[in-house]
PyMOL Python script that loads the backbone (N, CA, C, O; Angstrom):
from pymol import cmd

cmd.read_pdbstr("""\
ATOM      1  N   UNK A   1     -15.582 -34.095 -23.243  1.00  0.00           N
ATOM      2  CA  UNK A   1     -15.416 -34.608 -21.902  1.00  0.00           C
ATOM      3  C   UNK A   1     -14.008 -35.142 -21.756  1.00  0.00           C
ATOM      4  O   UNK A   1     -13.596 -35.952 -22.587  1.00  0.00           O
ATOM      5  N   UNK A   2     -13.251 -34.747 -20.766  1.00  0.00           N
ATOM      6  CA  UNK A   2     -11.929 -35.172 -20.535  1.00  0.00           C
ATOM      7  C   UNK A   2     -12.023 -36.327 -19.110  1.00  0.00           C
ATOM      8  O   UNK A   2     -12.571 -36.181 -18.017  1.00  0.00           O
ATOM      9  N   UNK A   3     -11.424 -37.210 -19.548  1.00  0.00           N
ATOM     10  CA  UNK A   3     -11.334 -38.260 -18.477  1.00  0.00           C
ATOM     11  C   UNK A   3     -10.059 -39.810 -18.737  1.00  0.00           C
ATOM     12  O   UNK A   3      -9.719 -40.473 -19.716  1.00  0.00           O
ATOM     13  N   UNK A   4      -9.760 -39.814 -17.494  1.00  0.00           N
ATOM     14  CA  UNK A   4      -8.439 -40.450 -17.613  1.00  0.00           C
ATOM     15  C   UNK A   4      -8.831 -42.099 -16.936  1.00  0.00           C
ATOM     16  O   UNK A   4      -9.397 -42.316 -15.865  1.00  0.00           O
ATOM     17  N   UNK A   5      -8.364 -43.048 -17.866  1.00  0.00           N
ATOM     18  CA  UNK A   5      -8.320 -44.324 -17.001  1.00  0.00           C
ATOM     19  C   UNK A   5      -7.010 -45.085 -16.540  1.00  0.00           C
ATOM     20  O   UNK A   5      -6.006 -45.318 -17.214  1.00  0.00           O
ATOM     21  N   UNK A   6      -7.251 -45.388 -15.324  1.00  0.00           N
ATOM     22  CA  UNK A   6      -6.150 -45.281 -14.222  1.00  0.00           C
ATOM     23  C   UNK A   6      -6.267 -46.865 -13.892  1.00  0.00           C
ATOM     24  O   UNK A   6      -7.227 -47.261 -13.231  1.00  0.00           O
ATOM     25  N   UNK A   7      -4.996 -48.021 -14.495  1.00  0.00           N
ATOM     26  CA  UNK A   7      -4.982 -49.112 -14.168  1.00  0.00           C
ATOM     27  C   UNK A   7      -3.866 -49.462 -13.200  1.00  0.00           C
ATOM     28  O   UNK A   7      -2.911 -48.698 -13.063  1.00  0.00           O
ATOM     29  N   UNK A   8      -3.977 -50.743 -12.440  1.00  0.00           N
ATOM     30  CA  UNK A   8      -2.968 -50.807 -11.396  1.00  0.00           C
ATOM     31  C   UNK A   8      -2.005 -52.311 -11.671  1.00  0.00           C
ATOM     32  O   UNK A   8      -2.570 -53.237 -12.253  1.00  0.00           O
ATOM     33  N   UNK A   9      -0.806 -52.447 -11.300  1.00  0.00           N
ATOM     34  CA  UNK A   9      -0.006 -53.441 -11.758  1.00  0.00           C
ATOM     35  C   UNK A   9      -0.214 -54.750 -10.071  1.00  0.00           C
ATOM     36  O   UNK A   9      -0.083 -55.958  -9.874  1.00  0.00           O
ATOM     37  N   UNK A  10      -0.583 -53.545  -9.269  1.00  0.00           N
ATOM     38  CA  UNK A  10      -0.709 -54.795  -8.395  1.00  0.00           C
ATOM     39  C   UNK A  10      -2.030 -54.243  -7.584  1.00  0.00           C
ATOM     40  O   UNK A  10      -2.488 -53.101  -7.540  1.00  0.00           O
ATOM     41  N   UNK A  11      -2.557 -55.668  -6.851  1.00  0.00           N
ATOM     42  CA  UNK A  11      -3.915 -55.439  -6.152  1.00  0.00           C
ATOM     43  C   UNK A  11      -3.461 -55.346  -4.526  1.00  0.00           C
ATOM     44  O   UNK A  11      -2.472 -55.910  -4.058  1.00  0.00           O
ATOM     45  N   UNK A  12      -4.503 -54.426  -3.706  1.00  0.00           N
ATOM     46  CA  UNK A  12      -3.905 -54.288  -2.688  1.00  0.00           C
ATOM     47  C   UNK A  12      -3.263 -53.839  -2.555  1.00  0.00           C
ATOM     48  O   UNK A  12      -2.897 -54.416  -1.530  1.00  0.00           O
ATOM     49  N   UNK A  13      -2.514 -53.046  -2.706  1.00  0.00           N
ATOM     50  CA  UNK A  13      -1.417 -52.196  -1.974  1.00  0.00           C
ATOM     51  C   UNK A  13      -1.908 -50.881  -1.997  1.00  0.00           C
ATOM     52  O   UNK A  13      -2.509 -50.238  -2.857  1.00  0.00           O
ATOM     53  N   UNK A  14      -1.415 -50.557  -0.560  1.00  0.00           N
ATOM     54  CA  UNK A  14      -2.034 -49.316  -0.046  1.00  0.00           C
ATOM     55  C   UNK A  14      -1.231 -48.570  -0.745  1.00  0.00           C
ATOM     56  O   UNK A  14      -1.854 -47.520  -0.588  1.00  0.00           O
ATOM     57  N   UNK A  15      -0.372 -48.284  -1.372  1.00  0.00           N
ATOM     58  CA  UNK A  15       0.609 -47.175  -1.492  1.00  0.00           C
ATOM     59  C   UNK A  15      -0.027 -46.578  -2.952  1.00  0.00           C
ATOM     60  O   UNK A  15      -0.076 -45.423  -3.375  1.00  0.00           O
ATOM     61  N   UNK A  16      -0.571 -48.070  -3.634  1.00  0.00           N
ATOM     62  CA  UNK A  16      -0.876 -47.522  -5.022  1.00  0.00           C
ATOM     63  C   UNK A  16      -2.288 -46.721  -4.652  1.00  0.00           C
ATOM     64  O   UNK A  16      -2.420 -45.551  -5.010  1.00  0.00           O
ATOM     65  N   UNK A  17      -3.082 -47.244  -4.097  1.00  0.00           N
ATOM     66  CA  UNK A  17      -4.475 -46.626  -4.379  1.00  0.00           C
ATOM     67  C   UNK A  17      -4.088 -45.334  -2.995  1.00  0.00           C
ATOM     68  O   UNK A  17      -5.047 -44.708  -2.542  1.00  0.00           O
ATOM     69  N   UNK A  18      -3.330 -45.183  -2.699  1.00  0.00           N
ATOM     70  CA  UNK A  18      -3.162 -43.792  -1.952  1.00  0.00           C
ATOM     71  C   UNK A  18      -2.792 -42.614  -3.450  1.00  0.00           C
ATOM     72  O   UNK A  18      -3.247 -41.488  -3.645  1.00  0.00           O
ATOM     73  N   UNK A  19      -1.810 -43.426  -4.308  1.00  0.00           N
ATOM     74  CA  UNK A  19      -1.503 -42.396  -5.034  1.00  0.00           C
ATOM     75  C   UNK A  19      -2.433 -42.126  -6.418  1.00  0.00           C
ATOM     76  O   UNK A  19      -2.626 -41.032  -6.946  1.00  0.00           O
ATOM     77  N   UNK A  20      -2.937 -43.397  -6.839  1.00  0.00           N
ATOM     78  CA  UNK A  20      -4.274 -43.202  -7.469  1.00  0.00           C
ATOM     79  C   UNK A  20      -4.888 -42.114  -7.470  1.00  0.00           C
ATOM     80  O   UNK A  20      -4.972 -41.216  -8.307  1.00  0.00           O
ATOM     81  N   UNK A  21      -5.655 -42.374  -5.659  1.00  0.00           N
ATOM     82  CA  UNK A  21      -6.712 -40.864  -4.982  1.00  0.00           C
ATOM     83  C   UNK A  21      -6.169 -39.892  -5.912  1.00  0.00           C
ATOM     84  O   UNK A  21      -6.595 -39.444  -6.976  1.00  0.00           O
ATOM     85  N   UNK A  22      -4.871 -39.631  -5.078  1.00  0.00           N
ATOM     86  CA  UNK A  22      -4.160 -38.339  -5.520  1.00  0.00           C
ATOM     87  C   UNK A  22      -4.332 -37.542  -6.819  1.00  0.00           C
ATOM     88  O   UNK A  22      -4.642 -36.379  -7.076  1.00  0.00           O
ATOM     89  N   UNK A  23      -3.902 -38.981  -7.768  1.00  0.00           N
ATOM     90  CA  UNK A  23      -4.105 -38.344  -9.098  1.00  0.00           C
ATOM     91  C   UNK A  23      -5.189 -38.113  -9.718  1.00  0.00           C
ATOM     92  O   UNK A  23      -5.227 -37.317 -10.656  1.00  0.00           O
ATOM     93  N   UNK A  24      -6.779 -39.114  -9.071  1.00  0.00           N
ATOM     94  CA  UNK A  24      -7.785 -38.709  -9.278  1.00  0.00           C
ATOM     95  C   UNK A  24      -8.130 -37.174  -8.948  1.00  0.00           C
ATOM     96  O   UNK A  24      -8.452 -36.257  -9.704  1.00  0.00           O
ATOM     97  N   UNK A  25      -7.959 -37.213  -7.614  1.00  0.00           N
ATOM     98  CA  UNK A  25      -8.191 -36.058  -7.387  1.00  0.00           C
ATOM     99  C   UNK A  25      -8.167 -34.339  -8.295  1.00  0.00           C
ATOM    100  O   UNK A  25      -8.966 -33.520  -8.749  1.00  0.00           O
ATOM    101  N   UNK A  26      -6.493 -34.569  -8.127  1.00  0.00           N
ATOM    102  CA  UNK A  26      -5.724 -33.848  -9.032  1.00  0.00           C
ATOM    103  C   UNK A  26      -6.551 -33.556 -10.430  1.00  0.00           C
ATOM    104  O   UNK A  26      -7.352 -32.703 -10.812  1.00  0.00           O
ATOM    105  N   UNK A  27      -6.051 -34.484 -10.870  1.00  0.00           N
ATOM    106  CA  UNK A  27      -7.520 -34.319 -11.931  1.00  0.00           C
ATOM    107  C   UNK A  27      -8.361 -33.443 -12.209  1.00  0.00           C
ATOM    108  O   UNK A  27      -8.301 -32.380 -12.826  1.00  0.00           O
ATOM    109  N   UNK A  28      -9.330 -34.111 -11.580  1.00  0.00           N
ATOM    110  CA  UNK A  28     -10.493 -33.709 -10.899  1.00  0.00           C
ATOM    111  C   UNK A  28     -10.979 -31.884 -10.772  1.00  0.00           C
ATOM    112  O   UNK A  28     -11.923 -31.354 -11.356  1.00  0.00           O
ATOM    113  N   UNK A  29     -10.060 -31.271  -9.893  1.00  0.00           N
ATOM    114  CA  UNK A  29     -10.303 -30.294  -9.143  1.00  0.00           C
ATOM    115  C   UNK A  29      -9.315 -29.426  -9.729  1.00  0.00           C
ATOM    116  O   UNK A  29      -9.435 -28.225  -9.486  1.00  0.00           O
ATOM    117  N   UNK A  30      -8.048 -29.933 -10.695  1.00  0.00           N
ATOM    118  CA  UNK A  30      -7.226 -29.004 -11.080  1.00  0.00           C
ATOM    119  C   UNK A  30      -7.073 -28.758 -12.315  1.00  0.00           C
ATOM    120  O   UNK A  30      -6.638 -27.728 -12.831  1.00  0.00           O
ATOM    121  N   UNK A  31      -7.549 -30.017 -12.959  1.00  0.00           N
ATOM    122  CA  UNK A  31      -7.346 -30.243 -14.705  1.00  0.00           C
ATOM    123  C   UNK A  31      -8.620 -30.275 -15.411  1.00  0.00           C
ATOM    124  O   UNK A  31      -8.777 -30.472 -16.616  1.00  0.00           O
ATOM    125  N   UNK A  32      -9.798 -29.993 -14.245  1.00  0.00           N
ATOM    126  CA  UNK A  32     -11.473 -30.440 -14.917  1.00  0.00           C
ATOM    127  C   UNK A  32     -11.568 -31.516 -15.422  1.00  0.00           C
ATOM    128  O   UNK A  32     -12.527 -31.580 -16.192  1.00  0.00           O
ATOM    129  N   UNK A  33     -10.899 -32.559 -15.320  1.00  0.00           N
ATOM    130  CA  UNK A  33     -11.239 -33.791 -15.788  1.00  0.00           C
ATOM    131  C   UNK A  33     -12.953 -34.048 -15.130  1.00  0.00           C
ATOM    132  O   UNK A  33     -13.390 -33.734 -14.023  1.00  0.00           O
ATOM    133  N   UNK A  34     -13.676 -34.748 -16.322  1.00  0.00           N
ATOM    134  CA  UNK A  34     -14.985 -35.190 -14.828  1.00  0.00           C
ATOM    135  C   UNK A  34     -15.339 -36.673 -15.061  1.00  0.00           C
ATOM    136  O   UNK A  34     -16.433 -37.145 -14.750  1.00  0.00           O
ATOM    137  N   UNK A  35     -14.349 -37.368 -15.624  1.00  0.00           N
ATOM    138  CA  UNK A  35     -14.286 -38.679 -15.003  1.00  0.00           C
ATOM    139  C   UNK A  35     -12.946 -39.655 -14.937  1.00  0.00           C
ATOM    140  O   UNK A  35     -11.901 -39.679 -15.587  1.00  0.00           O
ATOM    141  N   UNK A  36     -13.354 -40.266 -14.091  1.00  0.00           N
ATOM    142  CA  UNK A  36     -11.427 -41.049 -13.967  1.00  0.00           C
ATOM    143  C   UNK A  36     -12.352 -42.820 -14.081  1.00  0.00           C
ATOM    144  O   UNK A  36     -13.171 -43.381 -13.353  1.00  0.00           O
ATOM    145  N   UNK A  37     -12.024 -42.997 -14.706  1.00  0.00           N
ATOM    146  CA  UNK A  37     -12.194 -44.825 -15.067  1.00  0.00           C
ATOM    147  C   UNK A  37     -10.905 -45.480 -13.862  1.00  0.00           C
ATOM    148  O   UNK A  37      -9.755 -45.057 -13.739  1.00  0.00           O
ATOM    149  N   UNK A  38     -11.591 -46.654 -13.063  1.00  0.00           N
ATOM    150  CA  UNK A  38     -10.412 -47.035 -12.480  1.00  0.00           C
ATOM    151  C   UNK A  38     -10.595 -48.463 -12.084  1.00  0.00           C
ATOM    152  O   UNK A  38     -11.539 -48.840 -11.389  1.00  0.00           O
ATOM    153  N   UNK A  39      -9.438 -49.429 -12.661  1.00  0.00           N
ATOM    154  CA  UNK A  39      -9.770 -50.736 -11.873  1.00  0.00           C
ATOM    155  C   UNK A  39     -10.636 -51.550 -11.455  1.00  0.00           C
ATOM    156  O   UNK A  39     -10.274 -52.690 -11.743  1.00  0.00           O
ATOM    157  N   UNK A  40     -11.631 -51.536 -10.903  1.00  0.00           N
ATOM    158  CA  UNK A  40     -12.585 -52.991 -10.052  1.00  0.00           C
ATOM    159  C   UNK A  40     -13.038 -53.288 -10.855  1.00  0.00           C
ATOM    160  O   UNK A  40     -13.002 -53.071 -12.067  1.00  0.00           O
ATOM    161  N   UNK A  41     -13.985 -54.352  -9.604  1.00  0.00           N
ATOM    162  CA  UNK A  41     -15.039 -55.437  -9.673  1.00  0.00           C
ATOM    163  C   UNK A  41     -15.761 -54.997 -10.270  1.00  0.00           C
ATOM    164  O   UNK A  41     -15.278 -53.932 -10.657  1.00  0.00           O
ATOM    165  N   UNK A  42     -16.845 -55.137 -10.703  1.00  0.00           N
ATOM    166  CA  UNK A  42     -18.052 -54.559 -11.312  1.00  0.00           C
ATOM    167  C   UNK A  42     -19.529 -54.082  -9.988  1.00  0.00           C
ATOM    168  O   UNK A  42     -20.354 -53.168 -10.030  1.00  0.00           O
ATOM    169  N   UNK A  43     -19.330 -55.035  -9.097  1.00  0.00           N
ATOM    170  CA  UNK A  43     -20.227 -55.114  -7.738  1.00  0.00           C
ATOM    171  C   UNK A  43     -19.539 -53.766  -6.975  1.00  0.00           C
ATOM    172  O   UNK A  43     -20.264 -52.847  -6.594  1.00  0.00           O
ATOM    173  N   UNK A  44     -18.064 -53.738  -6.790  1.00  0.00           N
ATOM    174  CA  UNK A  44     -17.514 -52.767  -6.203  1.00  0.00           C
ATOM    175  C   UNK A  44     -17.731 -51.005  -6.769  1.00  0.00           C
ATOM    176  O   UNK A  44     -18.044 -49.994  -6.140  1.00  0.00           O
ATOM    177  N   UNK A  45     -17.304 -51.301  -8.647  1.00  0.00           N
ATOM    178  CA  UNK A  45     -17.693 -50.064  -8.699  1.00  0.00           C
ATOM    179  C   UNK A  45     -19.100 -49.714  -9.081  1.00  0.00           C
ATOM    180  O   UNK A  45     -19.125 -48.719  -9.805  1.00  0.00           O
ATOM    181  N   UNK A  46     -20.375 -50.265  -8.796  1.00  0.00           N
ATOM    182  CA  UNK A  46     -21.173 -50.040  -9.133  1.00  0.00           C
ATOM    183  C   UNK A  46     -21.469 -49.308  -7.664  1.00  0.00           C
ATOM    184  O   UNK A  46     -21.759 -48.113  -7.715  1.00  0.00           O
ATOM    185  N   UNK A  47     -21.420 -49.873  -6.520  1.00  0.00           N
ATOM    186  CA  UNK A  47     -21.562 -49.250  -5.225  1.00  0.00           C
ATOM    187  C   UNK A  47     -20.637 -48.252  -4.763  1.00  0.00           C
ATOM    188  O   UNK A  47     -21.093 -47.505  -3.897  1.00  0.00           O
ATOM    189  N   UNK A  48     -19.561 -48.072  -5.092  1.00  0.00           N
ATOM    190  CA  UNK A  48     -19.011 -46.486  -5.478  1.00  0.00           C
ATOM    191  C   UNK A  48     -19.397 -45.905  -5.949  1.00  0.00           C
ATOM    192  O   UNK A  48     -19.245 -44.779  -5.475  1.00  0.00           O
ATOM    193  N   UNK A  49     -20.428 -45.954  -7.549  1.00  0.00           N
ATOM    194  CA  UNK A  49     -20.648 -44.899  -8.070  1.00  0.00           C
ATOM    195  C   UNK A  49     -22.316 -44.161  -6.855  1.00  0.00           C
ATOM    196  O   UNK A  49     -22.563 -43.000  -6.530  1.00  0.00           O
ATOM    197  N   UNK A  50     -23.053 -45.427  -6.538  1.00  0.00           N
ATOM    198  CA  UNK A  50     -24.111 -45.223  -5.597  1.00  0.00           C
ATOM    199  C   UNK A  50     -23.446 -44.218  -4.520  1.00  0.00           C
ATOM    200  O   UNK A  50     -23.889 -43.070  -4.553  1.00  0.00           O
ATOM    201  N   UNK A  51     -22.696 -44.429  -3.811  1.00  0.00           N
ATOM    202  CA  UNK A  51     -22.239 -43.809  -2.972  1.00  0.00           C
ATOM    203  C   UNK A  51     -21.528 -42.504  -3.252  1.00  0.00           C
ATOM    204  O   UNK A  51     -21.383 -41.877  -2.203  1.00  0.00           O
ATOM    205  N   UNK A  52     -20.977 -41.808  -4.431  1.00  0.00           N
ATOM    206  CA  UNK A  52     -20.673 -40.867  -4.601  1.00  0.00           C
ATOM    207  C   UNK A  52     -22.004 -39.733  -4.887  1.00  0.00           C
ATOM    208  O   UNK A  52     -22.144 -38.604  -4.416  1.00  0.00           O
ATOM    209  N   UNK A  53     -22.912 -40.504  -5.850  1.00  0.00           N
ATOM    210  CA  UNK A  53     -24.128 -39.873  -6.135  1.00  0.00           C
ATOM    211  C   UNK A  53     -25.432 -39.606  -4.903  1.00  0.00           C
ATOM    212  O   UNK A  53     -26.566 -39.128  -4.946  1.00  0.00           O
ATOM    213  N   UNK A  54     -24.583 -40.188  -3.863  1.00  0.00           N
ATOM    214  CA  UNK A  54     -25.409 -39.562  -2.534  1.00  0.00           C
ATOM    215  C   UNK A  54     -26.167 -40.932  -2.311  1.00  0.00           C
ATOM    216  O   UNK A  54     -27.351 -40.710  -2.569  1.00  0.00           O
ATOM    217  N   UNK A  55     -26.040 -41.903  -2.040  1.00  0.00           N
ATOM    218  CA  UNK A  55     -26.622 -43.238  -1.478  1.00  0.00           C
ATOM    219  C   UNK A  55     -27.228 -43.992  -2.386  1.00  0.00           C
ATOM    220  O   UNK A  55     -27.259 -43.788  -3.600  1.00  0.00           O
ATOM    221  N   UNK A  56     -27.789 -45.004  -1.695  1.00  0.00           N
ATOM    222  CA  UNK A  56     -28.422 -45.885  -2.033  1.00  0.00           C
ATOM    223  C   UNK A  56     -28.573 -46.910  -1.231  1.00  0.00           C
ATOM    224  O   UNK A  56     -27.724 -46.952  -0.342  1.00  0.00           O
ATOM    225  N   UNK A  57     -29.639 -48.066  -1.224  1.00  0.00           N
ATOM    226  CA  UNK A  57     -29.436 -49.201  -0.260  1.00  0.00           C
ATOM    227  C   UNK A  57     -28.699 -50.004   0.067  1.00  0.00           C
ATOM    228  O   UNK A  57     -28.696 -50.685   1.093  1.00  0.00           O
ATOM    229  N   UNK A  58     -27.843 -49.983  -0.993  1.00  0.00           N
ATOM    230  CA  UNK A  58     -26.399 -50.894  -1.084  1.00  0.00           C
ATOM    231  C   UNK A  58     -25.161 -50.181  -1.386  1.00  0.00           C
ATOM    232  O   UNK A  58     -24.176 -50.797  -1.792  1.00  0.00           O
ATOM    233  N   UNK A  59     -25.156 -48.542  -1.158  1.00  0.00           N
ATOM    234  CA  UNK A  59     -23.952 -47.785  -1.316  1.00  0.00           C
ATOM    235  C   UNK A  59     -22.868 -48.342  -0.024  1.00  0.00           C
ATOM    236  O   UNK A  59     -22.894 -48.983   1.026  1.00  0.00           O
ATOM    237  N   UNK A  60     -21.953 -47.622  -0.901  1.00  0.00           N
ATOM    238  CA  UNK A  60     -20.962 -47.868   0.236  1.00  0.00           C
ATOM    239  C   UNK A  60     -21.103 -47.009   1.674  1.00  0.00           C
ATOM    240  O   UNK A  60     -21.420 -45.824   1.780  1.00  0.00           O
ATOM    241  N   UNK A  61     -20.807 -47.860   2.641  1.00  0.00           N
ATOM    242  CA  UNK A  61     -20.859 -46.579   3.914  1.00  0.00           C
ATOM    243  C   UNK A  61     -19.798 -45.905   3.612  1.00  0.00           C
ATOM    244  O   UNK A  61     -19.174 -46.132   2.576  1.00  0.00           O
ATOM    245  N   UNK A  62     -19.320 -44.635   4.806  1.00  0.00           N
ATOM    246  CA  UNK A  62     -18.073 -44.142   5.247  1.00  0.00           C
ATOM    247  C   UNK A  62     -17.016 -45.082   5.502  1.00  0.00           C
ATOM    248  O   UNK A  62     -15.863 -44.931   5.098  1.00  0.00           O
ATOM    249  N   UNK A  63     -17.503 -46.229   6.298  1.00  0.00           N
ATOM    250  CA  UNK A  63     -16.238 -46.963   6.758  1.00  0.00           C
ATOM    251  C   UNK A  63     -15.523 -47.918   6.000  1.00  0.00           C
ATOM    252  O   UNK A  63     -14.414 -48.443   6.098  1.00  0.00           O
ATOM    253  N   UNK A  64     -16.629 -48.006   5.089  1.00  0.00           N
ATOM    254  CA  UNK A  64     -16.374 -49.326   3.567  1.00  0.00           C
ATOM    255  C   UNK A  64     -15.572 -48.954   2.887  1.00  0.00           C
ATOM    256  O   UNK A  64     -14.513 -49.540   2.662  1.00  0.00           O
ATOM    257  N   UNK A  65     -16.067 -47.490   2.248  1.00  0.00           N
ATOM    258  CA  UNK A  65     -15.631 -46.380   1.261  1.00  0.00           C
ATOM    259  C   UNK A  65     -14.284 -46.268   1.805  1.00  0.00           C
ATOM    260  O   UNK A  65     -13.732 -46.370   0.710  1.00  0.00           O
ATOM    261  N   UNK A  66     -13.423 -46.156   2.525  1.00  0.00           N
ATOM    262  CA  UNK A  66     -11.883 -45.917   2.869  1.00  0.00           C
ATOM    263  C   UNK A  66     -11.324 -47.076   2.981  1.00  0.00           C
ATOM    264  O   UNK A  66     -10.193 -47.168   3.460  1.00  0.00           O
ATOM    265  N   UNK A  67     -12.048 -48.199   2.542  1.00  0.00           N
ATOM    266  CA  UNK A  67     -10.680 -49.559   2.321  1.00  0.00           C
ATOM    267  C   UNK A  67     -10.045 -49.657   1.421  1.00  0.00           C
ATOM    268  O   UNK A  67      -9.035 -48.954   1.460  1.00  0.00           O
ATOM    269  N   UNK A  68     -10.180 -50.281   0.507  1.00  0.00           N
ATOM    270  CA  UNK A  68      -9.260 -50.135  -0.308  1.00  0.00           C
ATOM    271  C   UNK A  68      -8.930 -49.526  -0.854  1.00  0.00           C
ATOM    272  O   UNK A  68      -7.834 -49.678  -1.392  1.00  0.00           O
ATOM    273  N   UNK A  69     -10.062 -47.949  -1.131  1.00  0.00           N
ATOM    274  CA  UNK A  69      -9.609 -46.509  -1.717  1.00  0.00           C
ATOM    275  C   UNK A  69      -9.373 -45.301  -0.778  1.00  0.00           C
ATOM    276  O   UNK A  69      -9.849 -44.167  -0.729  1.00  0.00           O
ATOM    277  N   UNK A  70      -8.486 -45.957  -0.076  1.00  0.00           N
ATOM    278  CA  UNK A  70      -8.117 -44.694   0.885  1.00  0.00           C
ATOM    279  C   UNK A  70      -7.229 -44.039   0.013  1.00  0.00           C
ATOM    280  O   UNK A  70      -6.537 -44.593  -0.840  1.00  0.00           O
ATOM    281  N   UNK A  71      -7.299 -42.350   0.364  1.00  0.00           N
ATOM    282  CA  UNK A  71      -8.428 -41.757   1.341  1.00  0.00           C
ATOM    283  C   UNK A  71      -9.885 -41.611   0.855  1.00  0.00           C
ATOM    284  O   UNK A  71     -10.781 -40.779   0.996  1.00  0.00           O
ATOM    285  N   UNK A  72      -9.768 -42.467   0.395  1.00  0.00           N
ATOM    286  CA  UNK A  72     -11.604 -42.544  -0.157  1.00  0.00           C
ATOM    287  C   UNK A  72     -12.711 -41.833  -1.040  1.00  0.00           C
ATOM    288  O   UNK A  72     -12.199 -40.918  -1.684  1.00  0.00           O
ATOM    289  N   UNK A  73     -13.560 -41.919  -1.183  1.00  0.00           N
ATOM    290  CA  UNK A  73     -14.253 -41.032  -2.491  1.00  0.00           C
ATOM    291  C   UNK A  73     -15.105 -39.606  -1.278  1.00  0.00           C
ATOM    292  O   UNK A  73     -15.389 -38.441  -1.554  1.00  0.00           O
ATOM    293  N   UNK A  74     -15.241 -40.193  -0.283  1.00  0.00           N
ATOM    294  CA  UNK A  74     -15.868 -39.090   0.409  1.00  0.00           C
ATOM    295  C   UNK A  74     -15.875 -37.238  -0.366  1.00  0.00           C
ATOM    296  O   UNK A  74     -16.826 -36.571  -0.772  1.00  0.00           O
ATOM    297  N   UNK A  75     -14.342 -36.905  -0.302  1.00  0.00           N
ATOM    298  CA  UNK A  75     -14.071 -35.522  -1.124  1.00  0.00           C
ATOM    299  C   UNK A  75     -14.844 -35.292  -2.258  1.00  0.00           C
ATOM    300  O   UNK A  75     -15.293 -34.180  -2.537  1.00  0.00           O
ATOM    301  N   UNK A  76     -15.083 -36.653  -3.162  1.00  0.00           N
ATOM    302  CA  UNK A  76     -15.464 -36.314  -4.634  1.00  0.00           C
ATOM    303  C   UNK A  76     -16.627 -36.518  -4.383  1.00  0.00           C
ATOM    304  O   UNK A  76     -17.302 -36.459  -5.411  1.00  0.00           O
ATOM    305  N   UNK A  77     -17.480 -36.839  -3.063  1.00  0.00           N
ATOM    306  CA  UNK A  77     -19.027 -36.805  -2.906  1.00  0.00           C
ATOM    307  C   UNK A  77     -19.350 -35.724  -2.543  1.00  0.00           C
ATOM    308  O   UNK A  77     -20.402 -35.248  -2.970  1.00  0.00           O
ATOM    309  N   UNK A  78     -18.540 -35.008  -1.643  1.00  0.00           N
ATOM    310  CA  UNK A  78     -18.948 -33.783  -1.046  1.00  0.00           C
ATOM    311  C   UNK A  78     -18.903 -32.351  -1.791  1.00  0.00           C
ATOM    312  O   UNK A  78     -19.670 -31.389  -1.746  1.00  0.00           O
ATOM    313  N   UNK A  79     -17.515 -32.627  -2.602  1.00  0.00           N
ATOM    314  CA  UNK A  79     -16.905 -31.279  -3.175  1.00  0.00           C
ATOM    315  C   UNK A  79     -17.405 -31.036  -4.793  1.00  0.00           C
ATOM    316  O   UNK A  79     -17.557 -29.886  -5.205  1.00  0.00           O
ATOM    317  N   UNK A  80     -17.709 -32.531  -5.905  1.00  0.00           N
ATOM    318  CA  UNK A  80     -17.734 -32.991  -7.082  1.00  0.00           C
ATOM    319  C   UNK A  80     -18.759 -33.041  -7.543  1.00  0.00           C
ATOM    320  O   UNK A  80     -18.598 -32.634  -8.693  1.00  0.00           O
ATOM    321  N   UNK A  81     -20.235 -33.398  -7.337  1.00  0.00           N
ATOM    322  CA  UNK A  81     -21.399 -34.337  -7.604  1.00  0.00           C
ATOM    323  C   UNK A  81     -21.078 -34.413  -8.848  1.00  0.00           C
ATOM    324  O   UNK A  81     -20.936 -35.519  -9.369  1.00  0.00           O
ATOM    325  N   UNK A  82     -20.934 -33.456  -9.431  1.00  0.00           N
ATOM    326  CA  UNK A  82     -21.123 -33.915 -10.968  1.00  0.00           C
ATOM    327  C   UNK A  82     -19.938 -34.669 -11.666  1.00  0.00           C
ATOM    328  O   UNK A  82     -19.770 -34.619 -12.884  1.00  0.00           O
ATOM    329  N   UNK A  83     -19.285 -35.233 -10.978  1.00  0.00           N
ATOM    330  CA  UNK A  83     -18.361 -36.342 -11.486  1.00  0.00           C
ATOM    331  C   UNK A  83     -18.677 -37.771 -11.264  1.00  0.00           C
ATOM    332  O   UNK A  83     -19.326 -38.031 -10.251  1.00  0.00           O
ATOM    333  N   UNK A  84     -18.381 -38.582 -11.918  1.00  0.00           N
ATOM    334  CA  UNK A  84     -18.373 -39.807 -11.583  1.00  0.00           C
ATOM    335  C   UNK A  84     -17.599 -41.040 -11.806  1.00  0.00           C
ATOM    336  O   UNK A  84     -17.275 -41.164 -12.987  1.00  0.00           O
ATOM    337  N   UNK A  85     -17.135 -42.158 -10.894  1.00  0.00           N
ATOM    338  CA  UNK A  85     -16.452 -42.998 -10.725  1.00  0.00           C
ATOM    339  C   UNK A  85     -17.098 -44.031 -12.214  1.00  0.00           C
ATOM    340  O   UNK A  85     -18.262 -44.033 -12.615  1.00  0.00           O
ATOM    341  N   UNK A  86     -16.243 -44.614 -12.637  1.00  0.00           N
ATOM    342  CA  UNK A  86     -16.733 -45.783 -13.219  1.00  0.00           C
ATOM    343  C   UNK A  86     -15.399 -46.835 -13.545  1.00  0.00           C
ATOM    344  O   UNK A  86     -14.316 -46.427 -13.966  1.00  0.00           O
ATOM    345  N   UNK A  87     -15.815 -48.671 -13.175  1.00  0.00           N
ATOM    346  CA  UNK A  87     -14.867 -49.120 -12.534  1.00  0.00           C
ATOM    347  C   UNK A  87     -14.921 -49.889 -13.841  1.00  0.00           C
ATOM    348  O   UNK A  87     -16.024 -50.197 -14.294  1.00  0.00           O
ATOM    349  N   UNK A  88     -13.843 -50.209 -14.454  1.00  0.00           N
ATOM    350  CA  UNK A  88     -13.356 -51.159 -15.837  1.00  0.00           C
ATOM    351  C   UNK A  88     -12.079 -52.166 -15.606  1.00  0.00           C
ATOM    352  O   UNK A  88     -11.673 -52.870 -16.530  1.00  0.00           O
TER     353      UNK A  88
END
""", "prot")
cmd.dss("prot")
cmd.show_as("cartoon", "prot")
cmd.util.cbc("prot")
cmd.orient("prot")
């Protein structure tokens, strides 16, 4: 299993978790990686991973899901299933 963990030097900033996505992505869809370890809370990425795996009662919505990980996990729910987020 190939998978990359992706830490950040500062919190909040849109510019980093724009380029994050990216490299998740990238990843993802170009390198077969099928998991990217990244950053949070433990509450946060536990409801990302709900929400990528297709819901739950406490997943993230659409509108949640694009805050602080814009452009958001939406792609890797729709295009991925068999990948998954996990937040360290």
């Amino acid at each position: 299993m190939d998978f990359a963990a992706l830490g950040e030097a500062s919190h909040g900033t849109a510019e980093f978790y724009r380029l994050r996505a990216a490299i998740s992505r990238r990843l993802i869809e170009e390198k077969g990686f099928e998991a990217v370890l990244v950053e949070a809370d433990w509450p946060d990425a536990l409801r990302l991973d709900r929400y990528v795996r297709g819901g739950g009662e406490d997943a993230l919505d659409g509108a949640t899901a694009v805050e602080p990980l814009e452009p958001g996990p939406g792609w890797q729910r729709e295009a991925i299933p068999d990948t998954y987020p996990f937040g360290v």
